[in-house]
N, CA, C and O of each residue as an XYZ file, in Angstrom:
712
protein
N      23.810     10.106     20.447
C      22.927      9.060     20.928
C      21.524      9.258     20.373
O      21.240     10.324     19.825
N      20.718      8.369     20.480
C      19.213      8.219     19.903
C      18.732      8.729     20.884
O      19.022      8.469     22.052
N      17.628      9.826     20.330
C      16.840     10.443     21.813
C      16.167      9.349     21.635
O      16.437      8.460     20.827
N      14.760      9.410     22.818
C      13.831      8.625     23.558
C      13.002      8.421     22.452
O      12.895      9.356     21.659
N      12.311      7.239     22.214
C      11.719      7.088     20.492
C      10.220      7.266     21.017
O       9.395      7.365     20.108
N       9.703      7.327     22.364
C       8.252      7.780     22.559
C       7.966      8.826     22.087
O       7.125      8.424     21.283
N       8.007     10.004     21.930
C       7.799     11.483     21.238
C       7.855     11.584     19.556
O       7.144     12.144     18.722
N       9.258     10.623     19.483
C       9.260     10.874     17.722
C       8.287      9.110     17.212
O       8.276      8.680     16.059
N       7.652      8.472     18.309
C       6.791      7.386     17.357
C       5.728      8.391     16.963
O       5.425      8.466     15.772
N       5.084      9.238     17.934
C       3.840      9.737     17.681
C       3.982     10.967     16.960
O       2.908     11.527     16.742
N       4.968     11.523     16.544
C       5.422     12.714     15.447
C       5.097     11.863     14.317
O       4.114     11.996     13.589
N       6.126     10.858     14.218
C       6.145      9.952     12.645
C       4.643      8.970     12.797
O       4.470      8.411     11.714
N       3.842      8.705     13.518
C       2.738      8.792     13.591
C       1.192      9.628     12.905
O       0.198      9.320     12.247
N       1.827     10.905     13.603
C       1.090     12.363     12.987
C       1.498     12.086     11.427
O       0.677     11.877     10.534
N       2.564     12.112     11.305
C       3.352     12.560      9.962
C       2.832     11.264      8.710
O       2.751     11.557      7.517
N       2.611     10.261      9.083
C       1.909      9.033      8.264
C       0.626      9.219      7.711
O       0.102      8.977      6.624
N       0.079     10.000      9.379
C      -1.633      9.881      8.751
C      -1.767     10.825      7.686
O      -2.539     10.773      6.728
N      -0.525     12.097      8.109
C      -1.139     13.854      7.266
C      -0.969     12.781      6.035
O      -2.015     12.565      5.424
N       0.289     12.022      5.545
C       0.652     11.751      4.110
C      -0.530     10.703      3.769
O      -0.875     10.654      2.588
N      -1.114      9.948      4.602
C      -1.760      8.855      4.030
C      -2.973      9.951      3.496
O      -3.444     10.019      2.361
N      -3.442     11.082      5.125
C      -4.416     11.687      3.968
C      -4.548     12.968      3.029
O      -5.661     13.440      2.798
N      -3.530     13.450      2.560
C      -2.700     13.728      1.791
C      -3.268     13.265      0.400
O      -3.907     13.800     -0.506
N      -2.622     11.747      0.706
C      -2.685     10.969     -0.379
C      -3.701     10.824     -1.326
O      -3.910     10.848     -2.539
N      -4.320     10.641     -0.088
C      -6.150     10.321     -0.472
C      -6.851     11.295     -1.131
O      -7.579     10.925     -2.052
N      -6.788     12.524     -0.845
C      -7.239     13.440     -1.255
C      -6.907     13.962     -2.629
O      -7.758     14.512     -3.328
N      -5.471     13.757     -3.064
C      -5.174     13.708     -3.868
C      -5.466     12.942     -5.009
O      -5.566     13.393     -6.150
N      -5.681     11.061     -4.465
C      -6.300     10.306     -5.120
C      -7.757     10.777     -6.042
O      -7.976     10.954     -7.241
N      -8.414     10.847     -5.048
C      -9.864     11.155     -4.831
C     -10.147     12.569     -5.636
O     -11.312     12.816     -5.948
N      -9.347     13.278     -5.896
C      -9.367     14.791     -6.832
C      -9.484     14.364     -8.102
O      -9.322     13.225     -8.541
N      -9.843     15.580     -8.790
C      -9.875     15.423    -10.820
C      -8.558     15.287    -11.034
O      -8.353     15.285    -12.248
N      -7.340     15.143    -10.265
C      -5.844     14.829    -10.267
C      -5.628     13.432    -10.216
O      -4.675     12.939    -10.820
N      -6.400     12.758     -9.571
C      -6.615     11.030     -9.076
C      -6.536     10.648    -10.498
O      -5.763      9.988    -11.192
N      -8.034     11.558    -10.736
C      -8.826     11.150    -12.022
C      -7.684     10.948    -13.468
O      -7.555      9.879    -14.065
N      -6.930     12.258    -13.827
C      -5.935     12.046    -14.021
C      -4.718     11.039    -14.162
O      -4.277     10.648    -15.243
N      -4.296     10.720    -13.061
C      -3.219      9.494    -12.716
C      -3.769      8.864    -13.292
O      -3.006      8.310    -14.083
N      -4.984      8.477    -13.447
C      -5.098      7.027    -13.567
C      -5.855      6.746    -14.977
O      -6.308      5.636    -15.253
N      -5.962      8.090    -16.006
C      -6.125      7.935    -16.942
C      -4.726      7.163    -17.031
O      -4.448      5.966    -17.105
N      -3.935      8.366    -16.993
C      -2.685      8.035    -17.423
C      -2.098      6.404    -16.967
O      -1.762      5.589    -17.827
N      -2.071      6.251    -16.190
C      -1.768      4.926    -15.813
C      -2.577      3.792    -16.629
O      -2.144      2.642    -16.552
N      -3.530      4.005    -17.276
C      -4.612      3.031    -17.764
C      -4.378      2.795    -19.353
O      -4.368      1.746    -19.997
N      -4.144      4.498    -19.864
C      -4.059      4.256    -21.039
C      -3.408      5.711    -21.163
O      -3.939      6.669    -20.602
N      -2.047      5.863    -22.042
C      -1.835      7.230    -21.592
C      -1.838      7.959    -23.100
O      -1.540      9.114    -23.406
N      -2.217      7.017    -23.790
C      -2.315      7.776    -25.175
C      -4.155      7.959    -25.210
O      -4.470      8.952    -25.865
N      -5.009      7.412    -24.801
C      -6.066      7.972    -24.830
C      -6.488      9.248    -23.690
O      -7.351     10.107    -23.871
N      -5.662      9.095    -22.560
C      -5.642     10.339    -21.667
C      -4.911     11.386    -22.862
O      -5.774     11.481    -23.735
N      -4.079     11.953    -23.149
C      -4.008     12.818    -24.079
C      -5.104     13.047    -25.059
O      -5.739     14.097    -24.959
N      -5.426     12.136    -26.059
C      -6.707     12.256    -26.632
C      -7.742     13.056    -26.097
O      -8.363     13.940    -26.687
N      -7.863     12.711    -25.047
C      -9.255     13.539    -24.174
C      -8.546     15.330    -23.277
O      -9.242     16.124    -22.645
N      -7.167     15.436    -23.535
C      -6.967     16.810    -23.320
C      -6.516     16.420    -21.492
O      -7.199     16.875    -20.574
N      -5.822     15.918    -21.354
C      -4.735     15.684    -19.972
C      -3.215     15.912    -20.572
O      -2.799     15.178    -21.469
N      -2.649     16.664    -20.183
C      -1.889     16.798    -20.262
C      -0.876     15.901    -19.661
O      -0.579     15.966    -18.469
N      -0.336     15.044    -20.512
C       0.283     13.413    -19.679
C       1.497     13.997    -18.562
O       1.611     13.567    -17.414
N       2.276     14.961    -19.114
C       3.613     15.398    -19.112
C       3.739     16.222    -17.480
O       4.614     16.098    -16.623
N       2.548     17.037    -17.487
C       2.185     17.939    -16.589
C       2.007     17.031    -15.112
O       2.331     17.216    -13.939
N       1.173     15.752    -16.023
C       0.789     15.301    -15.015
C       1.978     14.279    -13.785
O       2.082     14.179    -12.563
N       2.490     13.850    -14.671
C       3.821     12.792    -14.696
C       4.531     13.687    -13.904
O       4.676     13.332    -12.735
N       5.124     15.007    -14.307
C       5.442     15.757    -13.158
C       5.454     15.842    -11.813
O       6.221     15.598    -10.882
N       4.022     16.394    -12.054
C       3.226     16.938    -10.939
C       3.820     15.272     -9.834
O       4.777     15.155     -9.069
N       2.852     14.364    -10.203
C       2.964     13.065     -9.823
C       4.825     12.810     -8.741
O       4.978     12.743     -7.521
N       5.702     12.748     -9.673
C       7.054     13.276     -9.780
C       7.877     13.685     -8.360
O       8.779     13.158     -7.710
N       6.860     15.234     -8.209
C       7.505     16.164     -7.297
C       6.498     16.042     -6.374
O       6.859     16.613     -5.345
N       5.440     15.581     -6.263
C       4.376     15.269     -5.002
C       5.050     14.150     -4.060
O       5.409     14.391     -2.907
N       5.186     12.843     -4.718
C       6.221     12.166     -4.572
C       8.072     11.894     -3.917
O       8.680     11.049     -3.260
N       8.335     13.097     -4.551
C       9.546     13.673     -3.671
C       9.502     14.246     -2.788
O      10.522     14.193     -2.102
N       8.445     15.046     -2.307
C       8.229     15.790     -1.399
C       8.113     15.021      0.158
O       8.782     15.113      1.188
N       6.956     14.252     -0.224
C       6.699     13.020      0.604
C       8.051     12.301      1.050
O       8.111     11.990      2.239
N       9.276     11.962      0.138
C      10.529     11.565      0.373
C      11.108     12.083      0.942
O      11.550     11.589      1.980
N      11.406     13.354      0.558
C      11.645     14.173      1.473
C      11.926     14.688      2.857
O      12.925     14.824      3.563
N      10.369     14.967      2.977
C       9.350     15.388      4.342
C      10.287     13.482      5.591
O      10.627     13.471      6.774
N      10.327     12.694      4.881
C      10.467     11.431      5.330
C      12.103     11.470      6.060
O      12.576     11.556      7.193
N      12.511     11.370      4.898
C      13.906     11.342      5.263
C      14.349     12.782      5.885
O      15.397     12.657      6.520
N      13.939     13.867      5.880
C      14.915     14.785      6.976
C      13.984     14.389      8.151
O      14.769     14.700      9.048
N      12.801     13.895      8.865
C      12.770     13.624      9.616
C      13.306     12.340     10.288
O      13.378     12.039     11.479
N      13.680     11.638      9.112
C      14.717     10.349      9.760
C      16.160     10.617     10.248
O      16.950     10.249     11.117
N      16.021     11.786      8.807
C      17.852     12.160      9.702
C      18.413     13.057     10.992
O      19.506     13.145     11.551
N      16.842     13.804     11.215
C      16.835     14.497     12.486
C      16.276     13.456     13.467
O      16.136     13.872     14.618
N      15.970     12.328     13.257
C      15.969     11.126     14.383
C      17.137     10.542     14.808
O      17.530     10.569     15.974
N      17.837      9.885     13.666
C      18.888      9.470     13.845
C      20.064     10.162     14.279
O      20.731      9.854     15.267
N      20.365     11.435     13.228
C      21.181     12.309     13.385
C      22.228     12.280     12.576
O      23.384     12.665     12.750
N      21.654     11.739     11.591
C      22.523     11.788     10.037
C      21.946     11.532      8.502
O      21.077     10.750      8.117
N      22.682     12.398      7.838
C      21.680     12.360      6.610
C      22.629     11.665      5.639
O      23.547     12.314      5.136
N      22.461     10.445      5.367
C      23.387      9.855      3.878
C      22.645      8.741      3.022
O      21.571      8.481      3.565
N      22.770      8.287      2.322
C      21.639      7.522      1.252
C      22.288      5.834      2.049
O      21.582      4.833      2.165
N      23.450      5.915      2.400
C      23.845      4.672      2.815
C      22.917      3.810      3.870
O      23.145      2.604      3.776
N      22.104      4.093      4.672
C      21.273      3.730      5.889
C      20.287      2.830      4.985
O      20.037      1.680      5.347
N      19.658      3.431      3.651
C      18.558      2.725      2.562
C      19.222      1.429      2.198
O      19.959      1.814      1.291
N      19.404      0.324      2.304
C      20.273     -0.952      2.019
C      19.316     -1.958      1.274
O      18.189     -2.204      1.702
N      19.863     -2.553      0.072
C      18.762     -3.325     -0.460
C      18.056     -4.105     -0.290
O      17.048     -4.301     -0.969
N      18.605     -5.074      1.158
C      17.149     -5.910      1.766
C      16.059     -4.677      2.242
O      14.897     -5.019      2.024
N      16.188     -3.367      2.825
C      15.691     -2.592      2.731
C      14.536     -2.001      2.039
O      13.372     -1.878      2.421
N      15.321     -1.534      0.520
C      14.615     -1.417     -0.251
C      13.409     -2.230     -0.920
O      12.303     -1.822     -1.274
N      14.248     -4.130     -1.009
C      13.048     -5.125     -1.455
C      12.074     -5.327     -0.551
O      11.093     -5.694     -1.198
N      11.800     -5.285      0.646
C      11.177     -4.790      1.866
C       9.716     -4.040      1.325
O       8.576     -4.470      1.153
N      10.216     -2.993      1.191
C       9.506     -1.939      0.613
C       8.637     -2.566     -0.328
O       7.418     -2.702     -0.221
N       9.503     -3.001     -1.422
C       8.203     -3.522     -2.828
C       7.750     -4.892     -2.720
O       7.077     -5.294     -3.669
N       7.999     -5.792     -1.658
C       7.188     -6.786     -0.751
C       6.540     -6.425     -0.214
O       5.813     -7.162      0.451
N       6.432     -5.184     -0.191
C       4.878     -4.659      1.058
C       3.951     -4.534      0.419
O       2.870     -5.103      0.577
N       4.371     -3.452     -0.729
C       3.731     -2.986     -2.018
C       3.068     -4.318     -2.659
O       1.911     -4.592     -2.340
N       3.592     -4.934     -3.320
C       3.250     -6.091     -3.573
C       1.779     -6.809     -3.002
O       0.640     -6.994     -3.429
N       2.598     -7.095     -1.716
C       1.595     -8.008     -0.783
C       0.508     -7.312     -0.610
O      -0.639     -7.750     -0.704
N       0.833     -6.201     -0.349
C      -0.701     -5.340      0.114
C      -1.557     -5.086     -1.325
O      -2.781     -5.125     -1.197
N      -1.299     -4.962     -1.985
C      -2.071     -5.127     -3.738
C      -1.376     -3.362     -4.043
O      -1.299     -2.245     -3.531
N      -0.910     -4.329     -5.521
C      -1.116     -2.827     -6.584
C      -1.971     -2.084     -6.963
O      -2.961     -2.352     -6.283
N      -2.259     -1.102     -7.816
C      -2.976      0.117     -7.612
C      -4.708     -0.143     -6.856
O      -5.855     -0.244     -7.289
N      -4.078     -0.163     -5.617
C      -5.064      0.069     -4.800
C      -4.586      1.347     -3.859
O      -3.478      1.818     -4.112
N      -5.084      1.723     -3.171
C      -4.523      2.656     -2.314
C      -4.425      2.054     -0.483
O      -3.623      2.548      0.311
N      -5.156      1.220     -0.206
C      -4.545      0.513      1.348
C      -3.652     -0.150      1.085
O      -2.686     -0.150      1.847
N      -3.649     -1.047     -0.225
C      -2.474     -2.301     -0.716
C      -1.335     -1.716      0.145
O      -1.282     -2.355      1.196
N      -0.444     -0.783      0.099
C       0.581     -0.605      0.663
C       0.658     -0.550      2.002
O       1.607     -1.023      2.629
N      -0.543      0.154      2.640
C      -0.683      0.182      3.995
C      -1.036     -1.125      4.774
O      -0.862     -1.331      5.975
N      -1.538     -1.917      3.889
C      -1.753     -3.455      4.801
C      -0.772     -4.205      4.325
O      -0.533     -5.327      4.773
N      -0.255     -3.774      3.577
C       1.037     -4.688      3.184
C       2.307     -4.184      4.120
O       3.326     -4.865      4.234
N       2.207     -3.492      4.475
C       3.249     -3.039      5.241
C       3.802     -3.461      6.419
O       4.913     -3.699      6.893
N       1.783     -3.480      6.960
C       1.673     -3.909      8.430
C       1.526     -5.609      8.482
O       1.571     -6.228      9.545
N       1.345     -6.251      7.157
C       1.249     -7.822      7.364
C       2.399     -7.816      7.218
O       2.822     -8.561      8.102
N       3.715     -7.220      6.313
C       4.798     -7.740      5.883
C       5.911     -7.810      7.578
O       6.729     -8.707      7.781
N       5.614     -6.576      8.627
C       5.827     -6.164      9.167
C       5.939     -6.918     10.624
O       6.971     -7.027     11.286
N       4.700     -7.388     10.950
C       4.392     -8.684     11.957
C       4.877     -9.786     11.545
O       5.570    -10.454     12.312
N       4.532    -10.353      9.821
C       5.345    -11.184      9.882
C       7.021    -11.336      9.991
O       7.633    -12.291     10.469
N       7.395    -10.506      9.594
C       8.899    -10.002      9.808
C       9.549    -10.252     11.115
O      10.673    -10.738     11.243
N       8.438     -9.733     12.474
C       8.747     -9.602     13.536
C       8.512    -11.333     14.185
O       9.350    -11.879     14.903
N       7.530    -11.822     13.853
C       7.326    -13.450     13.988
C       8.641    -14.270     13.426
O       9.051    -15.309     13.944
N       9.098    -13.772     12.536
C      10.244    -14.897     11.564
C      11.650    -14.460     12.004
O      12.602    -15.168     11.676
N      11.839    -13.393     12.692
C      12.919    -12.476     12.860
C      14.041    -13.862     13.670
O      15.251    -13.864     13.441
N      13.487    -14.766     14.442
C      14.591    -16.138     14.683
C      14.988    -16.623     13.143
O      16.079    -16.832     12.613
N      14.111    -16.677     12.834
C      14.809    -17.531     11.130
C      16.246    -16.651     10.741
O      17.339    -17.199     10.598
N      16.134    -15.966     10.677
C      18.022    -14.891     10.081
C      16.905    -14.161      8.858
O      15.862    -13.518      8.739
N      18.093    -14.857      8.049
C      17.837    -14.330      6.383
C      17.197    -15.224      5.785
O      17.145    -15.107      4.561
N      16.509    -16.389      6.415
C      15.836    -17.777      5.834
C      13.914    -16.222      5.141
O      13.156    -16.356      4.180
N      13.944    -15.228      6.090
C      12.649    -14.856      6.143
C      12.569    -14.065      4.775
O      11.491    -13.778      4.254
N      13.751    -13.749      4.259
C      14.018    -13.014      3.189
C      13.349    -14.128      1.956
O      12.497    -13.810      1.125
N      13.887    -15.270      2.081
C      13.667    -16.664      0.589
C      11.967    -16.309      1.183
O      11.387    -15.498      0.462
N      11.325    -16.713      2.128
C       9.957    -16.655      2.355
C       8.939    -15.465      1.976
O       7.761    -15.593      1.643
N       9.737    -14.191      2.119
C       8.988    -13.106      1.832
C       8.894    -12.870      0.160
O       7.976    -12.267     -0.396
N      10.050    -13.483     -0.506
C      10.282    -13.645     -2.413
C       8.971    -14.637     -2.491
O       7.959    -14.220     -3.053
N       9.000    -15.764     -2.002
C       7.990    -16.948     -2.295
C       6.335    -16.845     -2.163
O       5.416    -17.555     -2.570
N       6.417    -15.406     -1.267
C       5.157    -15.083     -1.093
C       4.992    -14.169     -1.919
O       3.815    -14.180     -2.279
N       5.774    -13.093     -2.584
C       5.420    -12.785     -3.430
C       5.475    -13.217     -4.940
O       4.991    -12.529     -5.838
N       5.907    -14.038     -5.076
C       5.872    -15.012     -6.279
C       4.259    -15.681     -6.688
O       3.737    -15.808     -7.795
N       3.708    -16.056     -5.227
C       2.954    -16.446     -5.015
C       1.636    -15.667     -5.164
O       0.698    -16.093     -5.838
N       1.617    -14.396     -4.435
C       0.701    -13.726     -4.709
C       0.813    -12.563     -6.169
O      -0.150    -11.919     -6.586
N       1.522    -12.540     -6.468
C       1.862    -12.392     -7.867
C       0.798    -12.846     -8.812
O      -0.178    -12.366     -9.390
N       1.636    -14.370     -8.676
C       1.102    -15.305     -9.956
C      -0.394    -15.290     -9.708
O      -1.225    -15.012    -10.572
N      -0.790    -15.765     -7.854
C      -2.007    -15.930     -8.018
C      -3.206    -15.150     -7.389
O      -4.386    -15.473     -7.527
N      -2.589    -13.721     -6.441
C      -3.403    -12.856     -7.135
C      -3.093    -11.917     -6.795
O      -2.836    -11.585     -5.638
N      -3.043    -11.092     -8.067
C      -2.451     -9.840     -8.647
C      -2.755     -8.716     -7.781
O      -1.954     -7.782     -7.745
N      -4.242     -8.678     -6.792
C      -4.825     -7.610     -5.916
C      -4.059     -7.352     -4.823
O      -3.913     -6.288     -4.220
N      -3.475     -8.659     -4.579
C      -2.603     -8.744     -3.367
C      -3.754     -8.805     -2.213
O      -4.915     -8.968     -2.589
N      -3.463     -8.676     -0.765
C      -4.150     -9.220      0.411
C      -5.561     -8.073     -0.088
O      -6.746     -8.381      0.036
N      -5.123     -6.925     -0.578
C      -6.837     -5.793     -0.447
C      -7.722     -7.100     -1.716
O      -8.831     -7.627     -1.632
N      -6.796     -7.217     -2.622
C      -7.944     -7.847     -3.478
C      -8.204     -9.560     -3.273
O      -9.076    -10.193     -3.868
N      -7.484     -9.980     -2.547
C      -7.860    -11.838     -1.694
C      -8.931    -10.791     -0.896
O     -10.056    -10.990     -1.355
N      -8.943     -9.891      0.001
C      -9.788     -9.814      0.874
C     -11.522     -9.377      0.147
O     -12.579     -9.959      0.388
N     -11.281     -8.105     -0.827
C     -12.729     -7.819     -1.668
C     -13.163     -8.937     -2.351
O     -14.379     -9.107     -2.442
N     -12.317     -9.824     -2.907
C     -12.574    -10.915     -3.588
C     -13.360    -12.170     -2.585
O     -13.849    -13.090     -3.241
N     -13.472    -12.236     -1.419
C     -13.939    -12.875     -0.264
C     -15.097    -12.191      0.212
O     -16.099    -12.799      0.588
N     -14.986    -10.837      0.209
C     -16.039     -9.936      0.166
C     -17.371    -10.080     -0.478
O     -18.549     -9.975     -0.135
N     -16.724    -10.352     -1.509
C     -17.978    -10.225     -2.650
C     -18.551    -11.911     -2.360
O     -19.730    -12.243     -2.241
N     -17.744    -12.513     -2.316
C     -18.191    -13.826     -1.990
C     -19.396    -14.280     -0.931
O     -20.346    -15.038     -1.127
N     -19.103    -13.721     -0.029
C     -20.027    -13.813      1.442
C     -20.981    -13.288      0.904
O     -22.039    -13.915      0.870
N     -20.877    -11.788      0.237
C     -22.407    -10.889      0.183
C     -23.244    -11.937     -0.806
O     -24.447    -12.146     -0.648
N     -22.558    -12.480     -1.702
C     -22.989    -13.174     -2.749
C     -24.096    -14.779     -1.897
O     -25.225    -15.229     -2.091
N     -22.970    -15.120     -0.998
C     -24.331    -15.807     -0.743
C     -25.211    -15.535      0.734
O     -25.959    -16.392      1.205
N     -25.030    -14.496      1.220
C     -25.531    -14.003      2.394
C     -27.555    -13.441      1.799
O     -28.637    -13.661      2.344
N     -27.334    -12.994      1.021
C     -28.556    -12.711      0.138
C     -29.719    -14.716     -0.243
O     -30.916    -15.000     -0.184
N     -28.425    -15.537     -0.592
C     -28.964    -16.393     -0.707
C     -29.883    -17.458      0.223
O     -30.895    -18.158      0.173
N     -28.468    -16.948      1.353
C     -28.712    -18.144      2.616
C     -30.308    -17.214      3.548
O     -30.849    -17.809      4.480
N     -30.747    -16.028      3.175
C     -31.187    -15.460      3.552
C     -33.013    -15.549      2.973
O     -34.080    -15.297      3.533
N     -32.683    -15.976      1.768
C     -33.894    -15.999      0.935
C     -34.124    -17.591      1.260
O     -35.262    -17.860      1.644
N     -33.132    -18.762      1.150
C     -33.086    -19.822      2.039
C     -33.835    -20.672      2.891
O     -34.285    -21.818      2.864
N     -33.794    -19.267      3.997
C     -34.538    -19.479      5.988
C     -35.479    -18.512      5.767
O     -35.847    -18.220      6.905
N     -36.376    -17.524      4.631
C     -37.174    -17.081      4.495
C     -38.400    -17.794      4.969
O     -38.849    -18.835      4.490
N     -38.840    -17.171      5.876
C     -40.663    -17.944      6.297
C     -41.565    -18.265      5.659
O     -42.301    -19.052      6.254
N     -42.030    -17.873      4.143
C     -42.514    -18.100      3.390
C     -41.722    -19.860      2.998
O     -42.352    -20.833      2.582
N     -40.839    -19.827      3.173
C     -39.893    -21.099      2.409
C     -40.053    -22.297      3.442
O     -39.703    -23.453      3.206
N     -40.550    -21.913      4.454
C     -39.809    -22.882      5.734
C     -41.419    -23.806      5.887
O     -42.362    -23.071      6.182
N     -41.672    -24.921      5.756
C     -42.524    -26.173      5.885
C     -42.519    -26.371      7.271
O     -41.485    -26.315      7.936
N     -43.777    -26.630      7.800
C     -44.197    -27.559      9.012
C     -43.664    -29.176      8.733
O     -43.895    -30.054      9.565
């Protein structure tokens, strides 16, 4: 039977934040720095003395670990360990989150997760109608924008500051007539 899921939400809780900051830290290191030569351009990261191979690795088994760390605590939840439970609405799940939440960003996944997630739970009467909707949205934010919700949201960001400065110089007292 499934033990009581109050104890293991706030384990897999604990266990999210260590990896999210984990992650970060990792990001944020001359290792970040790294990745993302490589990711950018990986023949000029060699040029400059990164070792692509090392890094790709490294990357690799940091990665598995995290998989890992994941799944034996799923299978000591559940109480079974087999690859069969991972199912491919499952899996596309996953890179609809990714997606939605924006590519190489580092929240992209984490707000994609949690929008893909509510909405999931809102549509969950539809059946499998939510599956055609969750493709269409990413089709959508795909084509039209690539940041996904982190970069619709900085992209709105920049917008406001852009005219918050304006509307400000605007209602300036010097500006304002009897």
């Amino acid at each position: 039977s499934t033990p009581r899921p109050t104890p293991y939400y706030f384990l897999f809780l604990g266990l999210a934040l260590a990896a999210i900051l984990a992650a970060r830290q990792i990001v944020d290191s001359r290792v970040g720095s790294y990745m993302r030569a490589i990711r950018d351009d990986e023949e000029a990261a060699a040029v400059m003395g990164v070792d692509t191979f090392k890094w790709k690795r490294f990357v690799f088994a940091v990665s598995a670990v995290f998989a890992a760390v994941a799944g034996g605590f799923q299978g000591h939840y559940v109480g079974l360990l087999s690859p069969t439970p991972m199912k491919f609405n499952e899996m596309a799940i996953i890179v609809v989150m990714v997606i939605v939440g924006g590519l190489r960003t580092f929240p992209g996944p984490i707000v994609g997760a949690v929008f893909i997630e509510v909405l999931s739970e809102a549509l969950r009467a539809w059946g499998e109608v939510r599956m055609v909707l969750f493709a269409l949205l990413v089709i959508l934010i795909a084509r039209g924008y690539p940041g996904g919700l982190v970069g619709i949201s900085g992209a709105l960001g920049r917008r406001l500051a852009a005219r918050i400065p304006a509307l400000a110089a605007a209602l300036a007292p010097s500006q304002l007539r009897d």
